[in-house]
N, C-alpha and C positions, 0 to 999 in steps of 0.2 A: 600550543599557545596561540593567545588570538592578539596583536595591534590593534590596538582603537587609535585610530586617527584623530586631528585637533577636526574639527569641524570647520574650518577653514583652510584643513588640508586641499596642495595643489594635485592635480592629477600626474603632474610630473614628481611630487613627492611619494603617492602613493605608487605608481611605477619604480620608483628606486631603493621602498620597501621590501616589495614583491621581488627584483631580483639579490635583494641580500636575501632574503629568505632562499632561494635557490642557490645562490651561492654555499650556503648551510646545508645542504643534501637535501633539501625540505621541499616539499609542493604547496606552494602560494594558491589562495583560493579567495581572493578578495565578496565581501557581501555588502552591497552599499544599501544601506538604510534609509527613511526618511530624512532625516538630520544627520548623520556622517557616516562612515567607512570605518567597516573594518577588514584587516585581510587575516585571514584563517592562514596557520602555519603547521601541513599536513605531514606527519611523519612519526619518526620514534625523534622527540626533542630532547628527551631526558639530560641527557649530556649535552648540550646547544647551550652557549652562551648568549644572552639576551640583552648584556647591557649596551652592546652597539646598536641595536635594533632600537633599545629606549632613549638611543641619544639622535637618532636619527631625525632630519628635519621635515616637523608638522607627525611626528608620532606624540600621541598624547600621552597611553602608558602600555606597557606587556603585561598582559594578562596569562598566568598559566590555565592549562583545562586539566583537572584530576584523571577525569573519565577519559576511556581506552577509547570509546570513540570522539573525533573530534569534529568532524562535520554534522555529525545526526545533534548534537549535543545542543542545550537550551544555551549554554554559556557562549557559544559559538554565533547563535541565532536567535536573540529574544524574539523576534518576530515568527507569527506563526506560518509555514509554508501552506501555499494552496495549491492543489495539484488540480490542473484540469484535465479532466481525460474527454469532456465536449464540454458545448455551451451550457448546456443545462446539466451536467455532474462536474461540478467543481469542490474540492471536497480538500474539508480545515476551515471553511467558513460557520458562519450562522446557522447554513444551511444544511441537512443531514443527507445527501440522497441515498436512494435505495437500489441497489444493483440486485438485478433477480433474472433469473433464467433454469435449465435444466443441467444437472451437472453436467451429462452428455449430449451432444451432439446423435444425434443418432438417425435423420434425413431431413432433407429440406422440407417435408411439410411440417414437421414436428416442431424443427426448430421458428418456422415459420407463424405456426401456430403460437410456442411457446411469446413469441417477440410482439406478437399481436394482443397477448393476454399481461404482457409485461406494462407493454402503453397503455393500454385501456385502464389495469387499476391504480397509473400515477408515479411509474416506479420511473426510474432514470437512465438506467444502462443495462444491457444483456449482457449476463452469464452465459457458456456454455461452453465444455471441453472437447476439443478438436484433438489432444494429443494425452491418455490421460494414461497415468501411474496409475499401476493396481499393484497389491499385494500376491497379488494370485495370478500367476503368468498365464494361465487359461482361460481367463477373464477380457471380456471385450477393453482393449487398448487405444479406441478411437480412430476417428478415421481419417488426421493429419491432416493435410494439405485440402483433401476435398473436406473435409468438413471445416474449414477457415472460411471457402467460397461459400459453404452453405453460412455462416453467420454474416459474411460480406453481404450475401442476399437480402440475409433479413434484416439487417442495416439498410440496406436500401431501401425494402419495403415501410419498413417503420422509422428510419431516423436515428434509432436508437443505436449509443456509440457499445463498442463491443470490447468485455474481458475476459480475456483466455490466456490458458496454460500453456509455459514454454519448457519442454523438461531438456534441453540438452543444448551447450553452448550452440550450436551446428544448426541447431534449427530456429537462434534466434531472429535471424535476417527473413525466414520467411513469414515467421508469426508475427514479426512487428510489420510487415509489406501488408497484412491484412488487419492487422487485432487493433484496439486507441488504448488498450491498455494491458500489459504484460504481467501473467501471472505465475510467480513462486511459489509452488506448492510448499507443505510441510517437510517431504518426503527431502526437497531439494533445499534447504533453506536453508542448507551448509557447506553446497555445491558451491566452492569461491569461484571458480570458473565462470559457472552458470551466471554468478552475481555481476562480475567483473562483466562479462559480456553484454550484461543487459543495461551495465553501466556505461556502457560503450553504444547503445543507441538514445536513439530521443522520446521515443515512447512511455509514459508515468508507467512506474512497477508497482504492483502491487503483494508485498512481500509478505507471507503466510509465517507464522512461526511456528517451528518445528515441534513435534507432538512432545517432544523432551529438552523444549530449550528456557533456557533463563530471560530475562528479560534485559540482565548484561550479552547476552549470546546475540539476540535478535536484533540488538542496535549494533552490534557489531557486525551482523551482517549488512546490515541496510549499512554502514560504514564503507563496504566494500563496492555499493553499488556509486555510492554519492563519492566517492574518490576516485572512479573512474570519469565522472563529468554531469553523470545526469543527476538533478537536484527533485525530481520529482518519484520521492516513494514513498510509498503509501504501508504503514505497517498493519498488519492484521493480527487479531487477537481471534484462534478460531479452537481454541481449546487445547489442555494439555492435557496426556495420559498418569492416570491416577490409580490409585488400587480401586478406584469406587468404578463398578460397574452399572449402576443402573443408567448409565447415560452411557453414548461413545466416547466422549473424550470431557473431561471437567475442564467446562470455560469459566475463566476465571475473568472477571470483570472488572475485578481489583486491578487488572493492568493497564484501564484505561486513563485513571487520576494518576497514579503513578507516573505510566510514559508522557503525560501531560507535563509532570514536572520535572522529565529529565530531557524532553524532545523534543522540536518544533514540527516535527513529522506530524501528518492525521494519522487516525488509529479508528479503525476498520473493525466492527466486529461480524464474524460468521456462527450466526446463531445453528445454524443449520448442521454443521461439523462438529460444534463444539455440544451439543445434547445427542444428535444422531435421529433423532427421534421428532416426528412432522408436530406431533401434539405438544411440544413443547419451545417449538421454535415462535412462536405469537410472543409469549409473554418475554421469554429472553431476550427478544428483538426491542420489547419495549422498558422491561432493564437497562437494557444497554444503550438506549438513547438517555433514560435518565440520569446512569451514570456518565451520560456527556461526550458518547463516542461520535465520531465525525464521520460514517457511515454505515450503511450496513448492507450485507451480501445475504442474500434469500435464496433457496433453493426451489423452484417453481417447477413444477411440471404438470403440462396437461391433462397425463392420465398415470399417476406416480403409481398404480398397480401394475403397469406394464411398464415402468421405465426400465432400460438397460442398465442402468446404474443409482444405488441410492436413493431407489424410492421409497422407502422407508422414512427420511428425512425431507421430503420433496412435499411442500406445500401444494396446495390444490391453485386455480387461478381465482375461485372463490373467498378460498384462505387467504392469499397475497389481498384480492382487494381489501375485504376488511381490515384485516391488519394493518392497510396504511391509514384508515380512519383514526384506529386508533394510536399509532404512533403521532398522530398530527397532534391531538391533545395530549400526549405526554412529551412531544418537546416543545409545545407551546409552554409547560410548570417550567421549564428550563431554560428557557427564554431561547428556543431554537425553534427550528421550522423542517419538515418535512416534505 
């Protein structure tokens, strides 16, 4: 359930809400708005009696919330959250940035290169995986810790702030010591550990959904990271598994108006995971701006016939520029920007 406060609520009243809500077994999560407060009451409430809460002074009314998550929830937060992972990628606004890099990491001139072809055609933030989950245990695993330093580099060299993968509570403390933003694969996007942990630093998450989850599934994970403290995640739509093969994974697009109208969260789409496929990743990207998504992640690589991972799906640095050309008039029909 959420309290909306009288808009003349004192801060001494909203203090003596927050601990009858504790009092209740419940975690208080106050959101103050332009015009008043309200404090989010986190828990299993079902059985919680409410009507001391509604008589309490400078409470306006209790609002119950249906939905299993309570903090991801639009009832919770008509405002929309903006996640800044830098200056220039701030993302839930007007603005759409573009996050593009190589899925791997794989040495410092590569990724160097990649970071240099990333600014030049316009984009916002580097990609690239330092620690990466394969399906196939004989498969290059990334190169961890020194491949964070090699993305710190090319942060330095270029500016440009950096998103990578974190696959194991244990290693979150060193990936957020380098990365500006923390990435949830598919594979882990039900790791509640993994969630919890990552809720437990300051770093924006940017949370992938699981190749077989619901779109009740996904906000209930992003539930577990925003109930641990940190209020910046970023949900990603990067495709789900279908019986249709002629793509890797069917992105479904439809989940972008949708999560719109149950979340204050932005919603990320990954063209590049969700087709598999490089010739197809241009127009989905620019779908998915029309259908009004609040980012997008591009898979870029220098010379994607030799990448060590997924080049198959990996855009050329020719490809990326064009491609922002055109995504600039297609979220200009939408009244956004690129």
């Amino acid at each position: 359930m959420i309290i909306v406060m009288k808009a003349q609520a004192t801060e001494e009243q909203i203090q003596h809400v927050k601990e009858m809500i504790r009092e209740m077994g419940l975690i208080d999560h106050p959101i103050k708005g332009s015009e008043l407060t309200v404090v989010a009451a986190i828990g299993d409430d079902r059985k919680k009696d409410s009507n001391a809460l509604e008589q309490a002074p400078g409470v306006d009314r209790v609002v119950p919330i249906l939905a299993p998550y309570k903090m991801a929830s639009l009832e919770t937060q008509p405002e929309r959250t903006l996640v800044r992972i830098s200056d220039e990628c701030v993302i839930g606004g007007k603005h759409i940035p573009v996050i593009a890099g190589p899925c791997s990491v794989e040495s410092e001139a590569q990724i160097l290169e990649s970071a240099h072809a990333v600014r030049a055609a316009g984009a916002h933030a580097l990609r690239g995986g330092a620690f990466k989950p394969r399906t196939n245990p004989y498969c290059f695993q990334g190169h961890g810790e020194d491949g964070l330093k090699m993305l710190a580099a090319a942060r330095e060299a270029t500016g440009l702030a950096i998103v990578t993968e974190v696959l194991t509570p244990s290693e979150v403390d060193v990936v957020s010591k380098y990365a500006d933003c923390l990435q949830v694969g598919t594979r882990n996007s039900q790791n509640f550990k993994l969630l919890e942990a990552c809720g437990k630093q300051p770093r924006p998450v940017l949370l992938k959904r699981g190749m077989a989850m619901t779109i009740d599934e996904l906000l209930q994970a992003a539930e577990y990271i925003l109930s641990m403290g940190n209020p910046n995640v970023i949900l990603c739509e990067r495709g789900i598994r279908t019986f249709e093969n002629h793509t890797r994974n069917t992105l479904s697009l439809s989940a972008v108006p949708e999560l719109h109208q149950r979340t204050h969260l932005p919603i990320l789409i990954d063209p590049s995971h969700g087709t598999g496929h490089a010739r197809l990743v241009g127009d989905m990207a620019r779908a998915a701006v029309a259908a009004n998504c609040d980012a997008l992640a591009i898979e870029m690589h220098p010379d994607p016939e030799h990448a060590w991972t997924d080049g198959a799906q990996s855009v050329t640095p020719a490809a990326l520029t064009e491609m922002m050309g055109t995504l600039k008039r297609v979220a200009e029909a939408v009244d956004r920007s690129v």
